[in-house]
Biopython code that builds the backbone (N, CA, C, O; Angstrom):
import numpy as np
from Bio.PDB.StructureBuilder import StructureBuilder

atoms = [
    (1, "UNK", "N", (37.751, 62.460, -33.398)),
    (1, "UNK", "CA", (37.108, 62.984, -34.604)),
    (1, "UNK", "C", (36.172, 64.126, -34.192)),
    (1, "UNK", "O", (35.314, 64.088, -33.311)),
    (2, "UNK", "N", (36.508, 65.181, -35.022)),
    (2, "UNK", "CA", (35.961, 66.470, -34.803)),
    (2, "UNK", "C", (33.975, 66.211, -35.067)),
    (2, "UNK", "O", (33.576, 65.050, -35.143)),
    (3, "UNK", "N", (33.158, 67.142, -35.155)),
    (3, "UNK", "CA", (31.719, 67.110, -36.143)),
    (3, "UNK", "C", (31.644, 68.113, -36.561)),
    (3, "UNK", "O", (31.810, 69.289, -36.239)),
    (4, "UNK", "N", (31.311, 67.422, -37.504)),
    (4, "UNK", "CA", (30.492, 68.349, -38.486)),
    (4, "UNK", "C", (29.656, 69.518, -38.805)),
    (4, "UNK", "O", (28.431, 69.590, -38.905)),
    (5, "UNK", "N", (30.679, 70.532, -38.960)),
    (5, "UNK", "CA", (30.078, 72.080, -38.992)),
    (5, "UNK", "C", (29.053, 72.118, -40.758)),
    (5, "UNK", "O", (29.590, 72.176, -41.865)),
    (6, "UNK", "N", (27.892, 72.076, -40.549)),
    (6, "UNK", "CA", (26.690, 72.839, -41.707)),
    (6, "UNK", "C", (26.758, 74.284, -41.753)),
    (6, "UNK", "O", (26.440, 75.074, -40.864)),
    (7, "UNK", "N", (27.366, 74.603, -43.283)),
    (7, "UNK", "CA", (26.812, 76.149, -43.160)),
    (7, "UNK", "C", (25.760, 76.463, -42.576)),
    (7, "UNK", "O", (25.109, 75.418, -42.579)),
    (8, "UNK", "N", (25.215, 77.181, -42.109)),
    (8, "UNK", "CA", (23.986, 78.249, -41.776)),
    (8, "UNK", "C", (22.943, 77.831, -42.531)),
    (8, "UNK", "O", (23.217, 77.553, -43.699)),
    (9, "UNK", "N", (21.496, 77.680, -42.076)),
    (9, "UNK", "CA", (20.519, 77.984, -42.720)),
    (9, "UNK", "C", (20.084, 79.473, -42.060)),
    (9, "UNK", "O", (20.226, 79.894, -40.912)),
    (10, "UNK", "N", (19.643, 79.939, -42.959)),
    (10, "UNK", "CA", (19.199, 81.517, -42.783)),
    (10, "UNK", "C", (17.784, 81.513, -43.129)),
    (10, "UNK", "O", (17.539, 81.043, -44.240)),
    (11, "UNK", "N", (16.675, 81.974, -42.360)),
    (11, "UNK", "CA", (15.312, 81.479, -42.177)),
    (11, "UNK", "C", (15.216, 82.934, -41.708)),
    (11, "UNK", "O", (16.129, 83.357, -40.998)),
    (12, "UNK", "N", (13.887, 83.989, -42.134)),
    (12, "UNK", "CA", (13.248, 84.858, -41.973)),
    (12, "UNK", "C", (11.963, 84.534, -41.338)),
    (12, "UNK", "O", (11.672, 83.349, -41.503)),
    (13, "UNK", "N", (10.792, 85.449, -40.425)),
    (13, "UNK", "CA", (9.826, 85.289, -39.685)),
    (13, "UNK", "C", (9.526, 86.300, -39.220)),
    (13, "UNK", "O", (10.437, 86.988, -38.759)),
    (14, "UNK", "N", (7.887, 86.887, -39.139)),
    (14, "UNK", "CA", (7.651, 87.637, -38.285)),
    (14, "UNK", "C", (7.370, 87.528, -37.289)),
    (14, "UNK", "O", (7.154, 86.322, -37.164)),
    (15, "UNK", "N", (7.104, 88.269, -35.863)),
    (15, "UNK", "CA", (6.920, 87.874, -34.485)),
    (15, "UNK", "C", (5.398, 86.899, -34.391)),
    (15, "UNK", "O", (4.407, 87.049, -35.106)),
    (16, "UNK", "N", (5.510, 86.298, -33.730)),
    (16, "UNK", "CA", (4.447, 85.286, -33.487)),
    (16, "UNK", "C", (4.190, 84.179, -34.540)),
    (16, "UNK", "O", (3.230, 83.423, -34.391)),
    (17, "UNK", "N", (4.886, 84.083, -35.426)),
    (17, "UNK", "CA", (4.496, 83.163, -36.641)),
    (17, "UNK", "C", (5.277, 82.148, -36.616)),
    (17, "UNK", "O", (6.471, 82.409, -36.769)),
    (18, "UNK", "N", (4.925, 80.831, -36.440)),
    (18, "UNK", "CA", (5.728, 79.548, -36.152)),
    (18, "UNK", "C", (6.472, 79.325, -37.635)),
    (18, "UNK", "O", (5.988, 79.517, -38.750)),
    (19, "UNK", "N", (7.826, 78.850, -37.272)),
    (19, "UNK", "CA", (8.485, 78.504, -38.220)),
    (19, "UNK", "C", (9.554, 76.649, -38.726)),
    (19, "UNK", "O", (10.610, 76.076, -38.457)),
    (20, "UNK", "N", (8.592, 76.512, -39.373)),
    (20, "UNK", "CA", (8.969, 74.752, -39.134)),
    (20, "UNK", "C", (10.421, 75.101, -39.681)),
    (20, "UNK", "O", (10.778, 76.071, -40.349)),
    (21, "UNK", "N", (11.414, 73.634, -39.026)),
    (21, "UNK", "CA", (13.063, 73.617, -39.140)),
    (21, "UNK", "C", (12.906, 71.805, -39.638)),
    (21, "UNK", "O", (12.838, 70.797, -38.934)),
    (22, "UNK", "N", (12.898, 71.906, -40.485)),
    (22, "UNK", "CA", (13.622, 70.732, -40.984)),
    (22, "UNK", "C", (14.967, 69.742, -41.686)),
    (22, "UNK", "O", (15.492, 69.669, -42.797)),
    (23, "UNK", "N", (15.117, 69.207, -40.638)),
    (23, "UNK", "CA", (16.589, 68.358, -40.828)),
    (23, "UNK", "C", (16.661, 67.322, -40.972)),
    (23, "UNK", "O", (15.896, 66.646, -40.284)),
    (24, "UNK", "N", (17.490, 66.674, -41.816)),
    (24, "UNK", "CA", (17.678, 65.455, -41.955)),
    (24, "UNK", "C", (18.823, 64.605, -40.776)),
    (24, "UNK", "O", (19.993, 64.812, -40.454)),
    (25, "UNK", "N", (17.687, 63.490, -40.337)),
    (25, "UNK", "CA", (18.116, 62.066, -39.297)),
    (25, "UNK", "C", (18.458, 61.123, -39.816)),
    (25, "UNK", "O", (17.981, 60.758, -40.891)),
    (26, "UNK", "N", (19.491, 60.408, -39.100)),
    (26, "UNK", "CA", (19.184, 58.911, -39.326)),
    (26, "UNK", "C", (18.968, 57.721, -38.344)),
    (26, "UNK", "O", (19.735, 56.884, -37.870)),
    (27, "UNK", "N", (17.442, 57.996, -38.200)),
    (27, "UNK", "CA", (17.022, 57.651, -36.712)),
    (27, "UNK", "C", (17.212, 55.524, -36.784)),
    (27, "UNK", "O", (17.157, 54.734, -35.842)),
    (28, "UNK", "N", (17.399, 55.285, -38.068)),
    (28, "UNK", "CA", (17.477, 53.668, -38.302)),
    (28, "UNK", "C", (19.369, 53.481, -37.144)),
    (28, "UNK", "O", (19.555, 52.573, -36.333)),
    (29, "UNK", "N", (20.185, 54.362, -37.398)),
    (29, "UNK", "CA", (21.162, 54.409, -36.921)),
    (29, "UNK", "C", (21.309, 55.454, -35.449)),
    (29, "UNK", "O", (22.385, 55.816, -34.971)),
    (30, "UNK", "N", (20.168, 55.746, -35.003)),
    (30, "UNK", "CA", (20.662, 55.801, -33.970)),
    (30, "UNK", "C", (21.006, 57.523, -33.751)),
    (30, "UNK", "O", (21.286, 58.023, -32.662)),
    (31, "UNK", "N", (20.918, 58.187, -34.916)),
    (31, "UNK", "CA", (21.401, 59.375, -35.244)),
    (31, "UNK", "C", (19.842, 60.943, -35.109)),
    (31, "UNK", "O", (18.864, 61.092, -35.841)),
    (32, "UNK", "N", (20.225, 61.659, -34.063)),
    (32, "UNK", "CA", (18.835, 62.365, -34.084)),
    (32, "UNK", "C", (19.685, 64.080, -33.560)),
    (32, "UNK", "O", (20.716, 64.315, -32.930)),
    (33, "UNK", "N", (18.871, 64.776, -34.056)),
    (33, "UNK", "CA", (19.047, 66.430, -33.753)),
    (33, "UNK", "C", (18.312, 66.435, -32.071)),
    (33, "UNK", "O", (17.172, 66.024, -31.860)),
    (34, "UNK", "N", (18.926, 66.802, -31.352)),
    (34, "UNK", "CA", (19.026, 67.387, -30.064)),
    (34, "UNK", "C", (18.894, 69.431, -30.460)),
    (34, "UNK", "O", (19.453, 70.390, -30.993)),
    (35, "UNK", "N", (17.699, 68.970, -29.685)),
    (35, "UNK", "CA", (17.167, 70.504, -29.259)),
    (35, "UNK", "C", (18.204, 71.484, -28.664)),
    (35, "UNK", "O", (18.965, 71.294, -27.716)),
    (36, "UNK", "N", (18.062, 72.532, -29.412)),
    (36, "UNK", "CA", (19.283, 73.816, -28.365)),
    (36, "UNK", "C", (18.786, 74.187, -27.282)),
    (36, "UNK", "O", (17.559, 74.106, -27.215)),
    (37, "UNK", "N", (19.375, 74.603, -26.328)),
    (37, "UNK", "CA", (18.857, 75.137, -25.168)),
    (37, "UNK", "C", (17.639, 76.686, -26.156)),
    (37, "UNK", "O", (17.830, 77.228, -27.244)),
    (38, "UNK", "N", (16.589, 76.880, -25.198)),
    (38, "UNK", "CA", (15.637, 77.773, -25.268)),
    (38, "UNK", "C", (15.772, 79.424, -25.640)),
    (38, "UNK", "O", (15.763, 79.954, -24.529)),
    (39, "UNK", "N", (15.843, 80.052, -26.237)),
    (39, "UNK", "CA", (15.594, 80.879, -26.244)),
    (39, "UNK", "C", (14.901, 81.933, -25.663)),
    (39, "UNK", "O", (13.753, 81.634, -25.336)),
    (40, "UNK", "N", (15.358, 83.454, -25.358)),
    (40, "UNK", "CA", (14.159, 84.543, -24.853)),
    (40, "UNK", "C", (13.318, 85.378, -25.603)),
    (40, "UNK", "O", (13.454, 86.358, -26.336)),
    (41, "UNK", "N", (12.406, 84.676, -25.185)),
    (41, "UNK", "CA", (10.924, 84.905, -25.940)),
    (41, "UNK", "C", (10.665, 84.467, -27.482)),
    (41, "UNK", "O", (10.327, 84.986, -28.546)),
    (42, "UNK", "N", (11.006, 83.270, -26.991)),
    (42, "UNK", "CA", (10.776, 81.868, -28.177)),
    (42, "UNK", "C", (10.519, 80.670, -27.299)),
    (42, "UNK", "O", (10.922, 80.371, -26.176)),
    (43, "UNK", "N", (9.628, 80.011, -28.263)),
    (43, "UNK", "CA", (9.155, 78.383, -28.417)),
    (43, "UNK", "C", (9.790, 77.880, -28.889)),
    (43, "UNK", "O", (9.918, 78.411, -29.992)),
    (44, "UNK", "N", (10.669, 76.696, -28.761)),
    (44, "UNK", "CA", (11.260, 75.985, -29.841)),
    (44, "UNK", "C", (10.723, 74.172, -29.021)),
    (44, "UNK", "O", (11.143, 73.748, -27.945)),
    (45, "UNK", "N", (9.965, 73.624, -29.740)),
    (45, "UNK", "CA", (9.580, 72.324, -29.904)),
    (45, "UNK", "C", (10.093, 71.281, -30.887)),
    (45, "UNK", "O", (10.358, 71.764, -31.988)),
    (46, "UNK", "N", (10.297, 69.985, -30.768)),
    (46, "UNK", "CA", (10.208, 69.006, -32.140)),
    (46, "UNK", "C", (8.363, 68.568, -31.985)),
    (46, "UNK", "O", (7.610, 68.198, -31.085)),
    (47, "UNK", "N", (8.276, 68.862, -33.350)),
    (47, "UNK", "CA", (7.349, 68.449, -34.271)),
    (47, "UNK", "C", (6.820, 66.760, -34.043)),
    (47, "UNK", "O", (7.574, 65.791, -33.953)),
    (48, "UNK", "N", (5.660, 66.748, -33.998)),
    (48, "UNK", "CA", (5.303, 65.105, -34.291)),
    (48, "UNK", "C", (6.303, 64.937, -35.322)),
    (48, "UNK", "O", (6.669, 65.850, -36.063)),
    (49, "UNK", "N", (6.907, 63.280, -35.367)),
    (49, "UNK", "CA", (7.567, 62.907, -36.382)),
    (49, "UNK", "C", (6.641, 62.835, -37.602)),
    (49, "UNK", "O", (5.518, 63.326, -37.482)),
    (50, "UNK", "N", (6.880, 62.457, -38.381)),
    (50, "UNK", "CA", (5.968, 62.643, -40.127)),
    (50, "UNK", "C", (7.423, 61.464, -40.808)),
    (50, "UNK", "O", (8.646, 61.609, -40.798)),
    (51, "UNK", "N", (6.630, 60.481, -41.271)),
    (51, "UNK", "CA", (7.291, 59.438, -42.052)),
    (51, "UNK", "C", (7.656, 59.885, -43.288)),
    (51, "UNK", "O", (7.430, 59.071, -44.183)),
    (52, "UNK", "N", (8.252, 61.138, -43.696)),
    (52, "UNK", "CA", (8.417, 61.560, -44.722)),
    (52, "UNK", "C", (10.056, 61.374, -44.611)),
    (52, "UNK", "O", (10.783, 61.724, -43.681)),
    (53, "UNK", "N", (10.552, 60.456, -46.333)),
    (53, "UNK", "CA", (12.047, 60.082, -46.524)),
    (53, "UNK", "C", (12.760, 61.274, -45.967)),
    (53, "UNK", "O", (12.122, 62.253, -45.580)),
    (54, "UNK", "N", (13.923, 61.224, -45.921)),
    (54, "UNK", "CA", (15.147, 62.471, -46.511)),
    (54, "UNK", "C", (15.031, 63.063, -48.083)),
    (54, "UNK", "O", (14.181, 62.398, -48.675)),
    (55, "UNK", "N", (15.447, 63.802, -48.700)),
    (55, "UNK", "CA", (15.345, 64.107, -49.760)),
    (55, "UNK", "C", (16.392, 63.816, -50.646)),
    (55, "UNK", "O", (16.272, 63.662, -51.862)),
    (56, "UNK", "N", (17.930, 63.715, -49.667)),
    (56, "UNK", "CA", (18.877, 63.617, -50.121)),
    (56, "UNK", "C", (19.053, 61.882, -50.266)),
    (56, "UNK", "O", (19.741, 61.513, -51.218)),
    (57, "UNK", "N", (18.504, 60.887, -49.431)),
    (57, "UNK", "CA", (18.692, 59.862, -49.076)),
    (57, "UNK", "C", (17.526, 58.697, -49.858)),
    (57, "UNK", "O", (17.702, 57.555, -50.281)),
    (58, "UNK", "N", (16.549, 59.407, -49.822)),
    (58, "UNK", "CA", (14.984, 58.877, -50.727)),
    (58, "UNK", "C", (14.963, 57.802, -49.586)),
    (58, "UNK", "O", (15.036, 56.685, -50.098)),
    (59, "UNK", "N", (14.887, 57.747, -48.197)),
    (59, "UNK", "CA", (14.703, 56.435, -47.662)),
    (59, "UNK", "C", (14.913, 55.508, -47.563)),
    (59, "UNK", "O", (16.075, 55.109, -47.633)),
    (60, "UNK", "N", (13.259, 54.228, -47.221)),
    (60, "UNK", "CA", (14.282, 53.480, -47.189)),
    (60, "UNK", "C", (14.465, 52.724, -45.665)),
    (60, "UNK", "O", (14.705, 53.330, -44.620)),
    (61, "UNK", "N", (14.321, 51.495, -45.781)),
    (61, "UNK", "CA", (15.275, 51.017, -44.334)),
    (61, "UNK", "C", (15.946, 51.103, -44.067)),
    (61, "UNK", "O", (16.700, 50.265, -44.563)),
    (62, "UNK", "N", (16.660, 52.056, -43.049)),
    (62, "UNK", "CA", (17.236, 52.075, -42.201)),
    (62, "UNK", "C", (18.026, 53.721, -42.706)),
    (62, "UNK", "O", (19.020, 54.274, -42.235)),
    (63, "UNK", "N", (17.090, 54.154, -43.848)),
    (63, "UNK", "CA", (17.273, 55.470, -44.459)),
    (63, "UNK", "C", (16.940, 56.512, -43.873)),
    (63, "UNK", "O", (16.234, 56.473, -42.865)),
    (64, "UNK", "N", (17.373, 57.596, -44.381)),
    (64, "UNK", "CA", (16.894, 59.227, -43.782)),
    (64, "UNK", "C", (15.586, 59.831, -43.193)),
    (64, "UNK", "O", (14.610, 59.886, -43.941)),
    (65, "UNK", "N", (15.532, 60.076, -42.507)),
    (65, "UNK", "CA", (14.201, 60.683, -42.575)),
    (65, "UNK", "C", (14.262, 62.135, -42.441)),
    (65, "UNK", "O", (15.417, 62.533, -42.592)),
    (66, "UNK", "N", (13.341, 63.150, -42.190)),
    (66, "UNK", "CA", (13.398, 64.321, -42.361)),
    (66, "UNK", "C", (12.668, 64.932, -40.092)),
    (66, "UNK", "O", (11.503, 65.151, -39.759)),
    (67, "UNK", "N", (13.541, 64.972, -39.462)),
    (67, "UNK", "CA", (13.111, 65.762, -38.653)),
    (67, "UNK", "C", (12.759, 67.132, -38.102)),
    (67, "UNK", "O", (13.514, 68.100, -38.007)),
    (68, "UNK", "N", (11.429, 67.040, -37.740)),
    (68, "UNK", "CA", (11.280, 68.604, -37.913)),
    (68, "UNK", "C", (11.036, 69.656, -36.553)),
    (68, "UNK", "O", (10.751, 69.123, -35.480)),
    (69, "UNK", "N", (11.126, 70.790, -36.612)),
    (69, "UNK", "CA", (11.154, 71.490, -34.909)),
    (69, "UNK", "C", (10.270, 72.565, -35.204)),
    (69, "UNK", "O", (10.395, 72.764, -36.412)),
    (70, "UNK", "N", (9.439, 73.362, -34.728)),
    (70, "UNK", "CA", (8.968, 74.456, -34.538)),
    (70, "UNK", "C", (9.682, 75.409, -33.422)),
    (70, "UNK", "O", (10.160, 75.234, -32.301)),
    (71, "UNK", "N", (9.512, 76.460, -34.274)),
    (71, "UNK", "CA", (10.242, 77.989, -33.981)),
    (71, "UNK", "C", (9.121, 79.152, -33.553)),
    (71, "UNK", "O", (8.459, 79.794, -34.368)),
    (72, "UNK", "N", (9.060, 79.269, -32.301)),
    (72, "UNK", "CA", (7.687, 80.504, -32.430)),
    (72, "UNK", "C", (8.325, 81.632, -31.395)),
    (72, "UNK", "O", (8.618, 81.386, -30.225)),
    (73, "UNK", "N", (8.490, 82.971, -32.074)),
    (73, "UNK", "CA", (9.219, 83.664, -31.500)),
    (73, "UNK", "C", (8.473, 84.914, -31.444)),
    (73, "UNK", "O", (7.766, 85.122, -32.430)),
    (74, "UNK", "N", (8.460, 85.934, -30.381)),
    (74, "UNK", "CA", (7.470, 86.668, -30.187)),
    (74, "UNK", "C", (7.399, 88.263, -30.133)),
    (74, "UNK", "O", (6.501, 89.097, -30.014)),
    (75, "UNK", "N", (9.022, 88.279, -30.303)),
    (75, "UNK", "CA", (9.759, 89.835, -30.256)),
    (75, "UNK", "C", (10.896, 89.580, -31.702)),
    (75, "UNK", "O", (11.641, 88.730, -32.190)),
    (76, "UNK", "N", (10.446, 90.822, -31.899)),
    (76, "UNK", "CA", (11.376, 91.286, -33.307)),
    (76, "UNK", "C", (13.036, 90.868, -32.958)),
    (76, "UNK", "O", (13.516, 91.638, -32.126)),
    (77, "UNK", "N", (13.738, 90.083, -33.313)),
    (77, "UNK", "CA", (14.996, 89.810, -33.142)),
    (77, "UNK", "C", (16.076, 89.253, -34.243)),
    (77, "UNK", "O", (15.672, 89.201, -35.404)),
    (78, "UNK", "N", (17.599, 88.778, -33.930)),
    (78, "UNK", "CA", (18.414, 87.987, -34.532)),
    (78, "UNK", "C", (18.634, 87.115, -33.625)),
    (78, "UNK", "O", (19.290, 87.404, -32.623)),
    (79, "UNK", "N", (18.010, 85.645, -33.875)),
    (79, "UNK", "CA", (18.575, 84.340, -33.270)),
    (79, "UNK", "C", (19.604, 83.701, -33.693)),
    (79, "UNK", "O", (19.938, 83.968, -34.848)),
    (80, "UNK", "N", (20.290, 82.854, -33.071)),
    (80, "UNK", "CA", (21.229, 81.657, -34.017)),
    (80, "UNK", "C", (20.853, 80.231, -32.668)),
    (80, "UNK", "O", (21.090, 80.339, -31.465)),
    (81, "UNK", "N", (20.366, 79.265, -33.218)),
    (81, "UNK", "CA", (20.436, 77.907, -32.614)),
    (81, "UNK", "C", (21.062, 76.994, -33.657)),
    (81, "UNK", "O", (20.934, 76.876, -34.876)),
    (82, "UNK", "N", (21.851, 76.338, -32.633)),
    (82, "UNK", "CA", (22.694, 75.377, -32.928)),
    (82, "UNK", "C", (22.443, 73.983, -33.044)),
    (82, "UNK", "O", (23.026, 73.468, -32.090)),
    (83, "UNK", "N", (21.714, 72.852, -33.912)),
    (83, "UNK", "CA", (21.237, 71.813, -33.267)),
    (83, "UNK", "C", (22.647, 70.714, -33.507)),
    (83, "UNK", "O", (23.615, 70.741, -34.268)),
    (84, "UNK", "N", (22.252, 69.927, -32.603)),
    (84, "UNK", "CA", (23.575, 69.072, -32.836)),
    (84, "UNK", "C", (22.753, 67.529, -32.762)),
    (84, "UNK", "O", (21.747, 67.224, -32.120)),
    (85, "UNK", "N", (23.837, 66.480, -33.932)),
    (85, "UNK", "CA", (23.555, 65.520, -34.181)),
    (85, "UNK", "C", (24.339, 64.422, -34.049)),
    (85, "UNK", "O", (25.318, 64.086, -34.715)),
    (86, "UNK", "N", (23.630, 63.710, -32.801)),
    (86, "UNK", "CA", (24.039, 62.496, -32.066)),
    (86, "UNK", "C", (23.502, 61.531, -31.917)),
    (86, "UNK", "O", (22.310, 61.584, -32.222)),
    (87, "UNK", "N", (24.065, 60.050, -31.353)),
    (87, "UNK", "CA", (23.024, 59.374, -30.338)),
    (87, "UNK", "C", (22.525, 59.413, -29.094)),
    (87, "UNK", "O", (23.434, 59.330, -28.268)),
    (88, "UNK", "N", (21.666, 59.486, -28.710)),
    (88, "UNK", "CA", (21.405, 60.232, -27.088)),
    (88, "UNK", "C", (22.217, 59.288, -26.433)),
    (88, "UNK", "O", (22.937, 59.931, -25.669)),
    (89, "UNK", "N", (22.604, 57.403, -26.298)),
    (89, "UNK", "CA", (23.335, 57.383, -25.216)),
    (89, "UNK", "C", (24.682, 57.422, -25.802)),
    (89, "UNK", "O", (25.215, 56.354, -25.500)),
    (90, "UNK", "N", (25.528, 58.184, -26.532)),
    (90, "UNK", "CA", (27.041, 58.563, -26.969)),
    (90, "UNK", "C", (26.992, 60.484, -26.590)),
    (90, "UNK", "O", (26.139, 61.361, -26.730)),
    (91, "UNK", "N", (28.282, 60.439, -26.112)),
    (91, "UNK", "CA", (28.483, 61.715, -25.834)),
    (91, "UNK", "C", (29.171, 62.850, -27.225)),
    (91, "UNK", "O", (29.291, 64.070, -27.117)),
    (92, "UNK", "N", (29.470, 62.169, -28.236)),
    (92, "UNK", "CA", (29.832, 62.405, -29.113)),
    (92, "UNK", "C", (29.006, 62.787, -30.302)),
    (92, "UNK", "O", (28.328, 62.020, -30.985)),
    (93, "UNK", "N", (29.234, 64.754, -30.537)),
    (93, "UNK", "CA", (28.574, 65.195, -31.723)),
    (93, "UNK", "C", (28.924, 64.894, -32.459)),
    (93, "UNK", "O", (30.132, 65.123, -32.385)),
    (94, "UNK", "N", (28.565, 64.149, -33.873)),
    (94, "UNK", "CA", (28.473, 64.072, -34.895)),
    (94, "UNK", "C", (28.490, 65.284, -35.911)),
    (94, "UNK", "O", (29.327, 65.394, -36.808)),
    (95, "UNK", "N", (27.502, 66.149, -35.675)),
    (95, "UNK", "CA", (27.525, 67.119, -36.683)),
    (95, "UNK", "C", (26.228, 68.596, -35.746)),
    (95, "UNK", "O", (25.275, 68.524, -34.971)),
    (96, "UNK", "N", (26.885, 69.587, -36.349)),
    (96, "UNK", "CA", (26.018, 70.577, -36.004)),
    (96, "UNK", "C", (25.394, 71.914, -37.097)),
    (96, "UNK", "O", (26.131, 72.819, -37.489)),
    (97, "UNK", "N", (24.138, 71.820, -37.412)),
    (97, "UNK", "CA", (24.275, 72.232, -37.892)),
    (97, "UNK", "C", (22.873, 73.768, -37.189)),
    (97, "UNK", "O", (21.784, 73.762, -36.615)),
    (98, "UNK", "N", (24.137, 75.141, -37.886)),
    (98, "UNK", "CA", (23.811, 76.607, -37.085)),
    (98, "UNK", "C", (22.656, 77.025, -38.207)),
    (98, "UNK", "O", (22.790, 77.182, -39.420)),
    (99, "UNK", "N", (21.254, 77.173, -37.215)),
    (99, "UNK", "CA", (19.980, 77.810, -38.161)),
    (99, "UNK", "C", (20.090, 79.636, -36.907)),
    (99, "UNK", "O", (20.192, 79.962, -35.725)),
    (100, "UNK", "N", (19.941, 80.394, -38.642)),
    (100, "UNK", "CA", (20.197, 81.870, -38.170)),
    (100, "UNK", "C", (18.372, 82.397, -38.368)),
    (100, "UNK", "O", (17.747, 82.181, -39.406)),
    (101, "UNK", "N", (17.948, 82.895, -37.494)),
    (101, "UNK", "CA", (16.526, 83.115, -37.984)),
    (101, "UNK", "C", (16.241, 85.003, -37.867)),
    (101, "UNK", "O", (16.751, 85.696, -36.987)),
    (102, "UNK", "N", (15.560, 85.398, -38.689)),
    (102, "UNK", "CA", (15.716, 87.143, -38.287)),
    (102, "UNK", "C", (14.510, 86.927, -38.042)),
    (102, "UNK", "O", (13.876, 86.099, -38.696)),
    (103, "UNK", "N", (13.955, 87.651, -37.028)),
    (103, "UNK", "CA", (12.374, 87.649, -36.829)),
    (103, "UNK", "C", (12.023, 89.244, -36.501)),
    (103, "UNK", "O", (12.533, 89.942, -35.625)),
    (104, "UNK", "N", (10.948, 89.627, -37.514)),
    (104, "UNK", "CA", (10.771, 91.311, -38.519)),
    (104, "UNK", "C", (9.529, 91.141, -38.462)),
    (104, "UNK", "O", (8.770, 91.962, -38.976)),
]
sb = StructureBuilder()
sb.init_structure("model")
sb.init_model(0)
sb.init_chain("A")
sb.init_seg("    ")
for serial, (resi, resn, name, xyz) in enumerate(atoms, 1):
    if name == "N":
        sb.init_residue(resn, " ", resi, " ")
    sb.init_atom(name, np.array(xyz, "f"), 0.0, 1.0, " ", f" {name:<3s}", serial, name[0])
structure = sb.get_structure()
């Protein structure tokens, strides 16, 4: 079984201005966004978690939650990171979904 391609989120930013990425987990199952490899001349972190539901899911045991990453990039550019969604001990992506960021 193939995963799951997400259209694009397309996210604007100017240089130095952090940009929160939020995605929906399903960390009750085991299911979490894996960081892309790093970027040049970018930060990319996950966020303290925040017990805030999914939006699509409204929560819930063993429901959605919303994971989030910071983006801090420091030269005018076009990025694309890819996060992909797995269980860390399965080798198998689940789903990926491509955030395009212009940073102006």
């Amino acid at each position: 079984m193939g995963a799951i391609l997400h259209p694009p989120l397309h996210r604007q930013v100017r240089p130095g201005e952090p940009l929160v990425i939020e995605l929906e987990s399903m960390p009750g199952a085991g299911l979490r966004w894996r960081l892309p490899p790093s970027l040049p001349e970018c930060s990319l972190v996950e966020a303290p978690a925040q017990d805030r539901p999914s939006p699509s899911t409204g929560g819930g045991i063993g429901g959605g939650r919303l994971q989030r990453f910071v983006l801090t990039c420091h030269r005018a550019g076009a990025h694309r990171l890819l996060f992909e969604l797995l269980r860390p001990w399965e080798e198998e992506v689940r789903a990926i979904q491509p955030v395009e960021v212009d940073v102006r």
